[in-house]
C-alpha positions as CSV (number, residue, x, y, z in Angstrom):
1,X,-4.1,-17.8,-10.3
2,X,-7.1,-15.9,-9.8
3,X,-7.6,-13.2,-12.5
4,X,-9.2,-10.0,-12.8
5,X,-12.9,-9.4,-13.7
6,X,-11.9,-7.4,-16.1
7,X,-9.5,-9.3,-17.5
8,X,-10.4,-9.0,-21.2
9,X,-10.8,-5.2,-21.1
10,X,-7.5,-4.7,-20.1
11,X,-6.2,-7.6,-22.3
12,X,-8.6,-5.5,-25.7
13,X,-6.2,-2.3,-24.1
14,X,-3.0,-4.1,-24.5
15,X,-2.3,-5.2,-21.2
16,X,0.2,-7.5,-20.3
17,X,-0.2,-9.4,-17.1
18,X,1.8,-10.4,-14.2
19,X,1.0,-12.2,-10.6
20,X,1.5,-11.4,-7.3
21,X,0.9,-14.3,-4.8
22,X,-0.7,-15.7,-7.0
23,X,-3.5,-12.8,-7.7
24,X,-3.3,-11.4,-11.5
25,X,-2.6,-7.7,-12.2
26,X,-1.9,-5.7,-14.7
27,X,1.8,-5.3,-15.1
28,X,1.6,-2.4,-17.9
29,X,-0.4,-1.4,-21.3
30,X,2.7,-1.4,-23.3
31,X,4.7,1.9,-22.1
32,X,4.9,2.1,-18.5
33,X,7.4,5.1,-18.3
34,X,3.9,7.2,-19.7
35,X,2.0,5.4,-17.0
36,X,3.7,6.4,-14.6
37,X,4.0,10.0,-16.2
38,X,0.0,10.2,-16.0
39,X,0.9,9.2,-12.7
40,X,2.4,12.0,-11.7
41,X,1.6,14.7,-14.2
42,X,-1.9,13.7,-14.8
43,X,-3.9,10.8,-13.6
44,X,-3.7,7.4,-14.0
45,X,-6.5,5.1,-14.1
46,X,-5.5,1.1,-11.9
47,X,-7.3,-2.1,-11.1
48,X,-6.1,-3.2,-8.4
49,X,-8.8,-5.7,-7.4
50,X,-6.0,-8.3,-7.0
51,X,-5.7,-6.9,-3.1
52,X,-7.8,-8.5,-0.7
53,X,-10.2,-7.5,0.9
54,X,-12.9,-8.6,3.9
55,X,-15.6,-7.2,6.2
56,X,-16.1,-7.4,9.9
57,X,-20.1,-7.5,10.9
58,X,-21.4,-8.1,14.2
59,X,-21.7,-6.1,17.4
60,X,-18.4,-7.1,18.8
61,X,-16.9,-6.3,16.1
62,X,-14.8,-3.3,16.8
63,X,-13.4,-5.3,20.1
64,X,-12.4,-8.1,17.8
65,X,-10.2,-6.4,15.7
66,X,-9.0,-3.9,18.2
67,X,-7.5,-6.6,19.8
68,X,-5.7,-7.4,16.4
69,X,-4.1,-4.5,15.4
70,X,-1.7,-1.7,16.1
71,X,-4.1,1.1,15.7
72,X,-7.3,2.3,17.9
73,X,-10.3,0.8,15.7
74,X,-12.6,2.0,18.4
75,X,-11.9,5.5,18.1
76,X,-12.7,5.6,14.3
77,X,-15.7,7.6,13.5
78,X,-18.3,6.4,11.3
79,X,-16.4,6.9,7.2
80,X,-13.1,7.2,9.2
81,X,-9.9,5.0,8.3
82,X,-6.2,4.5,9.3
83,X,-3.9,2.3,8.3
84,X,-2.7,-0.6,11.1
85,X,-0.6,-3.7,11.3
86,X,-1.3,-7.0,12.8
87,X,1.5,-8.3,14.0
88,X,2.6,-11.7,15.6
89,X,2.8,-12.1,20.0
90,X,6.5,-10.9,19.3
91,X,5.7,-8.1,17.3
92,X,6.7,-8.8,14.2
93,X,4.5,-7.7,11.1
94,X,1.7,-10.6,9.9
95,X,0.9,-8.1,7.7
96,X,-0.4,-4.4,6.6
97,X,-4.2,-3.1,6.9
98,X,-5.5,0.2,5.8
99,X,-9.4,-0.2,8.2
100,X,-12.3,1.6,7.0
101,X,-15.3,2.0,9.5
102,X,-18.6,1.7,7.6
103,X,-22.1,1.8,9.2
104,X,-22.5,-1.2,10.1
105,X,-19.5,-2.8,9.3
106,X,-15.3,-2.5,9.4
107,X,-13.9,-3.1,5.6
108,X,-10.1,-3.9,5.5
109,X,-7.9,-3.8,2.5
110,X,-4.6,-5.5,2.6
111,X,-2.4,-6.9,0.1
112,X,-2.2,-9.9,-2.3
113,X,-2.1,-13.0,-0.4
114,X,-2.6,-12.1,3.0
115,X,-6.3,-12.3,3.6
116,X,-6.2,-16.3,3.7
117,X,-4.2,-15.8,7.1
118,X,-6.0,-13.0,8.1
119,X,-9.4,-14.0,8.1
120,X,-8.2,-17.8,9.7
121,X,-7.1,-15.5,12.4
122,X,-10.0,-13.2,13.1
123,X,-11.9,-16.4,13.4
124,X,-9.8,-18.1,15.5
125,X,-10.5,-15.2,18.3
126,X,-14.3,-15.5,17.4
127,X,-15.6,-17.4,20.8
128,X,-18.3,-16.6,21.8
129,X,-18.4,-12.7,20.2
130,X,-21.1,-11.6,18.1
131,X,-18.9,-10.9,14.8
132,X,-19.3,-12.7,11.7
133,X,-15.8,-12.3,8.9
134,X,-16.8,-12.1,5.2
135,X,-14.9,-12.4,2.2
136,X,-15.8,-9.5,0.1
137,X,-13.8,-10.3,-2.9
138,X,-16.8,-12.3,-5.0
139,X,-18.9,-8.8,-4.2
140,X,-16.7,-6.1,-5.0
141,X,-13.7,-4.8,-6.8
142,X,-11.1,-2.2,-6.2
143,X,-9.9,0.3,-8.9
144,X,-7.8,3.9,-7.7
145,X,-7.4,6.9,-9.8
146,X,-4.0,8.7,-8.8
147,X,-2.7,11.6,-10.3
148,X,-3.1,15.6,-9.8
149,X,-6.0,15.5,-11.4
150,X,-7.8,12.8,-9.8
151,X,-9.6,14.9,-7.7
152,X,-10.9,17.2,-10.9
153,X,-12.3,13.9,-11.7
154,X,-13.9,12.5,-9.9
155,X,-15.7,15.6,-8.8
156,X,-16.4,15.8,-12.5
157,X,-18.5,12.5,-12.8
158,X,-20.9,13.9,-10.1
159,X,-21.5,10.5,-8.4
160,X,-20.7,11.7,-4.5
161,X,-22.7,14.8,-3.8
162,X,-19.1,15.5,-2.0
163,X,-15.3,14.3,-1.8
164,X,-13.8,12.9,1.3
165,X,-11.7,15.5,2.7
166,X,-9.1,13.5,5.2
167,X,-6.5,10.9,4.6
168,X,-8.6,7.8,4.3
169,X,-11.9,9.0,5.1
170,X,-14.5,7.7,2.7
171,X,-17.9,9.0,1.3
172,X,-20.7,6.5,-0.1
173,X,-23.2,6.8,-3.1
174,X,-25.5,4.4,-4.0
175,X,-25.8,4.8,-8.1
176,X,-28.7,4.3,-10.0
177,X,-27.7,0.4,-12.2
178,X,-24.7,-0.4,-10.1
179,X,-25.3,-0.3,-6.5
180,X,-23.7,1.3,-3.8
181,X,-19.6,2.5,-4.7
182,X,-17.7,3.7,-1.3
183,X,-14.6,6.5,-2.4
184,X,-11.9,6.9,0.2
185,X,-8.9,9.5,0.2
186,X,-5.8,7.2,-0.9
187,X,-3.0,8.7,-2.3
188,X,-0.8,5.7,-3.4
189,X,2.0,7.9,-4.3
190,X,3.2,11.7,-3.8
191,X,0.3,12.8,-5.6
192,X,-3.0,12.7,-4.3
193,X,-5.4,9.8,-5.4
194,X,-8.9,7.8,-4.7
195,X,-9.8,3.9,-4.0
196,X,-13.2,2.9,-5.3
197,X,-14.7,0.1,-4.1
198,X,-17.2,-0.7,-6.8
199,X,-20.0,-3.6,-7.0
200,X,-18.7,-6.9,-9.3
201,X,-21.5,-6.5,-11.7
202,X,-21.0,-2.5,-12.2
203,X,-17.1,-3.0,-13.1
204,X,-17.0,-2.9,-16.5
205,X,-19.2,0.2,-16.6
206,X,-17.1,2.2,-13.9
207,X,-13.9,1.4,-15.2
208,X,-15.1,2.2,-18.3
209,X,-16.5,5.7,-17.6
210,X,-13.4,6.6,-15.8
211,X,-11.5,5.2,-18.6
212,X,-13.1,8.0,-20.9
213,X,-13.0,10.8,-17.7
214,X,-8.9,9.9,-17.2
215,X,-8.3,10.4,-21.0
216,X,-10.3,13.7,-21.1
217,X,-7.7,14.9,-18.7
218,X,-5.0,13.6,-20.7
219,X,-4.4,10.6,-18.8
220,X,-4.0,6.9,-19.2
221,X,-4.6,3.5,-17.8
222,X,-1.9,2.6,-15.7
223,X,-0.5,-1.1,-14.4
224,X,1.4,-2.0,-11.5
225,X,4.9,-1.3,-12.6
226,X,4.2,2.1,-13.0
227,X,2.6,2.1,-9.6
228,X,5.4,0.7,-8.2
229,X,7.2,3.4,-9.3
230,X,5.7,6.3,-7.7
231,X,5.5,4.3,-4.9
232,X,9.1,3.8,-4.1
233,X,9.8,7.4,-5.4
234,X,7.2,8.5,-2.6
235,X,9.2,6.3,-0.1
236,X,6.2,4.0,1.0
237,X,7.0,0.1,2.0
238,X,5.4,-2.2,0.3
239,X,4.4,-5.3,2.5
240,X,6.8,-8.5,1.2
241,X,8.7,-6.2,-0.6
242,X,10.4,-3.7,2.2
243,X,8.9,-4.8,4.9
244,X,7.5,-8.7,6.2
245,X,7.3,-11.0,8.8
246,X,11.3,-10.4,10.1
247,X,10.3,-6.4,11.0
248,X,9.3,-4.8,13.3
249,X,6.4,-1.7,12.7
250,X,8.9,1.1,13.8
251,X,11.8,-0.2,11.8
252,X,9.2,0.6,8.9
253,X,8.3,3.7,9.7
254,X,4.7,2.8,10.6
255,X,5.1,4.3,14.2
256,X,4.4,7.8,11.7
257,X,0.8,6.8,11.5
258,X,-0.2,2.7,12.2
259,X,0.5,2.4,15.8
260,X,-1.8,4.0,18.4
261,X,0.7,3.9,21.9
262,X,-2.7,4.6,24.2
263,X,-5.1,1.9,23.0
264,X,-5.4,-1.1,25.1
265,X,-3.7,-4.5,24.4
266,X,-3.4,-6.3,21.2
267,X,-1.6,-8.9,20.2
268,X,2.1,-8.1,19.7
269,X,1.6,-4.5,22.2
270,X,4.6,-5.7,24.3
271,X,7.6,-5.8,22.5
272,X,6.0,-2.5,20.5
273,X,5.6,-0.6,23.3
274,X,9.0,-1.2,24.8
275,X,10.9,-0.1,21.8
276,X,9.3,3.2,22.6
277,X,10.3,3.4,26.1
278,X,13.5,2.4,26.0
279,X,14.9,3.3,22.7
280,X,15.1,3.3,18.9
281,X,14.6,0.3,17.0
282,X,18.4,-1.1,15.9
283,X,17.4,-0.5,12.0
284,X,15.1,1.6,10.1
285,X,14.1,2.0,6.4
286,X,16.0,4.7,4.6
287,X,16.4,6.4,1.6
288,X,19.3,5.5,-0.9
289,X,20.9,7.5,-3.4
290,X,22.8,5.1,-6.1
291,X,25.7,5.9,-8.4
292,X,24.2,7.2,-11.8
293,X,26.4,4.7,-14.1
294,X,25.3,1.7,-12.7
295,X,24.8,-1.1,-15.3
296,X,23.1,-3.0,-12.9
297,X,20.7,-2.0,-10.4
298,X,21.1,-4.0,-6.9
299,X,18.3,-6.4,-6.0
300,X,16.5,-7.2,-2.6
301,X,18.8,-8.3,-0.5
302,X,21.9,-7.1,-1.6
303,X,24.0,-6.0,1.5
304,X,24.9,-2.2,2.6
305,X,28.4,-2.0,4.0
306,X,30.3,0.6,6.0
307,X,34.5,-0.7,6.7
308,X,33.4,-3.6,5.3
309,X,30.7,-4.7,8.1
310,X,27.4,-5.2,6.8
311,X,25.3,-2.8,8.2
312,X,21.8,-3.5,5.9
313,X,20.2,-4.8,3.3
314,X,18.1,-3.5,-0.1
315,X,14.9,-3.8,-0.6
316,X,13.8,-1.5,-3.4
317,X,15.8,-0.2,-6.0
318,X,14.6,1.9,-9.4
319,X,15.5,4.3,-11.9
320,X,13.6,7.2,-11.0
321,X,12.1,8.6,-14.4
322,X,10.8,11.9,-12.2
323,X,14.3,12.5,-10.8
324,X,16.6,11.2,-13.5
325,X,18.0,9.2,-10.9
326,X,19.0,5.8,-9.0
327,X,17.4,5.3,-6.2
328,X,16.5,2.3,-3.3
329,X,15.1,1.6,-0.4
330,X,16.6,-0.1,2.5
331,X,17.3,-0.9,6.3
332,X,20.2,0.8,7.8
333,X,21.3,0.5,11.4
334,X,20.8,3.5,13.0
335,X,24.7,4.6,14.5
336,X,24.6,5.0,10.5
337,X,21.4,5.9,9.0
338,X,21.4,9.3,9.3
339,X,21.1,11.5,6.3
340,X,24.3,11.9,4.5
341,X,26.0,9.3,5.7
342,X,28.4,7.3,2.9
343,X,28.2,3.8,2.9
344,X,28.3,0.6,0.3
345,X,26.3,-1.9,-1.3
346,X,27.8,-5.1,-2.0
347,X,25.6,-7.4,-4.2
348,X,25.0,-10.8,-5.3
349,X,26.6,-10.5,-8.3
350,X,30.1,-9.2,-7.1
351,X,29.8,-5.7,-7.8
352,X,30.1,-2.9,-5.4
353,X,29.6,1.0,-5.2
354,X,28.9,4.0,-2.9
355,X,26.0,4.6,-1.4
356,X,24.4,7.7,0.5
357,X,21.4,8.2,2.8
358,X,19.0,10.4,2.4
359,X,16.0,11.6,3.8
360,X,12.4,10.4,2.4
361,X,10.1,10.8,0.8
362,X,12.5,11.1,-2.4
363,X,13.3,14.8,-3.9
């Protein structure tokens, strides 16, 4: 498992520790129902270093990867980003990229255990194109502030002379003992939030000063556990969790804001673009409303019913600590998927209940 360079900071903070393909992360400090109330009342301060993350350099790049992805890399201006997916020739998701355009370079952040395939990839359609793929995962680190307050923050440390404005844009500063950090606009939740890309040697000393700026606020450290709650509250798929490779991008929703239908071709532009021209995709992630007395929660995978015909499956499901309620994620095929439709989930176990549709993100 490869752990965090920080490891023994968050271990001195009581962290326990969990791994996700086999990339270590904090799963909480000891109380993750106040995590994820800094989450969403304050701020919350995350590693999250165990996502990978790569450069493309090279004066082909932009083609490259262009040709790669769902989104139109080319028109990215210079600190732009967007989110994308690479998906296979029959347009099924590899996996998720959020594609940051730097100077001289395109930085890519996607989740535990996809860059291996990734990069193997990218160089695979290296012939005879000036672009060179580097691991950037010995060089830098990722930590996120999220919260209301985040942006109070990290104005309040003065390190960028100003704060990215858009949705995945980024600003640059190079600091004085650490080297050059890059910010970018990331909510990872409904609230709003930042990514920090910070050098390996200056960790210890960022995370630490935020540390102190979080709990100034009144916030906390924060692990994945609470993360993931916000996260399905907020109704965002998680890659290998709600969506993988047996989707298709619009089933996911990412037709909202990964796919560009006016780039040229990529790989997997086919079967995408037909969906849109010739009707809706047969399922689509939805919003679930649970039963309040359930003993159990259902699992991924569980089946969703309607006259006893399965009709979907689970792939999220939570006690909502902001809304007092049970709530899921799931595909639903769309002659019933609309909001307030009644249907059931049957799972594993035996049991079965009502369920309803709703619309997302969660209220």
């Amino acid at each position: 498992m490869q752990s965090l360079t920080l490891h023994a900071e968050h271990a001195a903070l009581g962290a326990t520790f969990l791994a996700v393909q086999d990339a270590e992360l904090v799963a909480h400090y000891g109380d993750r129902l106040a995590e994820h109330a800094a989450l969403r009342g304050t701020v919350g301060l995350l590693d999250l270093s165990a996502r990978g993350r790569f450069c493309l350099t090279g004066a082909d790049r932009v083609r490259l990867l262009n040709g790669q992805v769902t989104q139109d890399v080319k028109t990215l201006p210079v600190f732009g980003g967007c989110r994308a997916a690479f998906c296979n020739a029959k347009g099924r998701l590899v996996a998720e990229a959020f594609i940051y355009a730097l100077k001289e370079e395109i930085l890519l952040d996607v989740d535990p255990g996809t860059s291996a395939a990734l990069l193997a990839r990218l160089e695979h359609h290296i012939v005879a194109d000036d672009v060179q793929v580097v691991d950037v995962v010995p060089y830098y680190n990722l930590l996120s502030v999220q919260g209301p307050q985040s942006e109070a923050l990290i104005t309040g440390t003065g390190w960028f002379p100003e704060l990215p404005t858009k949705a995945l844009s980024l600003v640059s500063a190079v600091i004085e003992g650490w080297g050059e950090l890059y910010l970018v606009r990331r909510p990872r939740g409904a609230a709003t939030g930042f990514d920090l890309f910070v050098p390996i040697d200056a960790t210890a000393a960022v995370f630490k000063a935020l540390l102190d700026a979080v709990r100034a606020l009144g916030g906390r450290p924060a692990g994945f556990e609470a993360l993931e709650l916000v996260r399905i509250e907020a109704g965002i798929p998680r890659f290998g969790v709600d969506m993988d490779e047996t989707n298709l991008p619009p089933e996911a929703g990412m037709d909202r804001d990964a796919i560009s239908y006016s780039k040229g071709c990529y790989t997997g532009q086919e079967t995408i673009a037909r969906i849109r021209t010739y009707g809706q995709v047969t399922k689509a992630l939805r919003g679930l409303a649970l039963p309040a007395d359930l003993a159990v929660l259902p699992v991924r995978g569980d089946q969703i019913v309607r006259e006893g015909r399965e009709v979907g499956k689970i792939t999220s499901a939570i006690h909502s600590p902001a809304f007092g309620k049970n709530i899921a994620l799931g595909y639903v095929r769309k002659e019933c998927n609309a909001p307030g439709t009644e249907l059931r989930v049957k799972t594993a176990a035996g049991a079965e209940f009502p369920v309803t549709v709703v619309e997302l993100p969660f209220r």
